[in-house]
N, C-alpha and C positions, 0 to 999 in steps of 0.2 A: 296480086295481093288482095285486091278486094274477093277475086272469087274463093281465095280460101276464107276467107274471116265470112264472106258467105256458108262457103262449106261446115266452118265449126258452130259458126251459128245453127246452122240446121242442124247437125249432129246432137247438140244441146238441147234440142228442143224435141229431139226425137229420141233421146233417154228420158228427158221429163217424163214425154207422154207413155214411155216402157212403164216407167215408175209409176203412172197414174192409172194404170190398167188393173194393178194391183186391188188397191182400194176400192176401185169401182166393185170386182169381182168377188168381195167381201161383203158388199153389201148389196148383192145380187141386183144388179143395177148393167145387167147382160149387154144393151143397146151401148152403153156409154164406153161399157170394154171394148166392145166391138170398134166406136167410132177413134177411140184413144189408138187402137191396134191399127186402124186403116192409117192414121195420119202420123204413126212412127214410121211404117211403110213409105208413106209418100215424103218423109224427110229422110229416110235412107236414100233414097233414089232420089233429089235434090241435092242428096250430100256429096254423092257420087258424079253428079252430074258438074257440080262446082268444083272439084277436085280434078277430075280426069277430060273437062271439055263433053265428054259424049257418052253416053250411057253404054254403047253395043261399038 
């Protein structure tokens, strides 16, 4: 139980950061897309990680 409410937690937060990649890239603010895009990334792979036990 907790590692999925883990999981959608993470999930949650790595649509935010999808969603804030946007705005950034509007206001030519290049470094802040990039860091928003690395840590959608790194909650996909956390999200998967809580979900399935093991990545590979």
């Amino acid at each position: 139980m907790q590692r999925s409410l883990f999981g959608v937690f993470t999930a949650c937060l790595g649509v935010i950061c999808v969603l804030a990649i946007g705005p950034a890239l509007k206001k030519k603010r290049y470094g802040l897309a990039i860091f928003f895009l690395l840590n959608a990334i790194s909650n996909l792979v956390n999200t998967i990680q809580a979900f399935y036990g093991n990545l590979f």
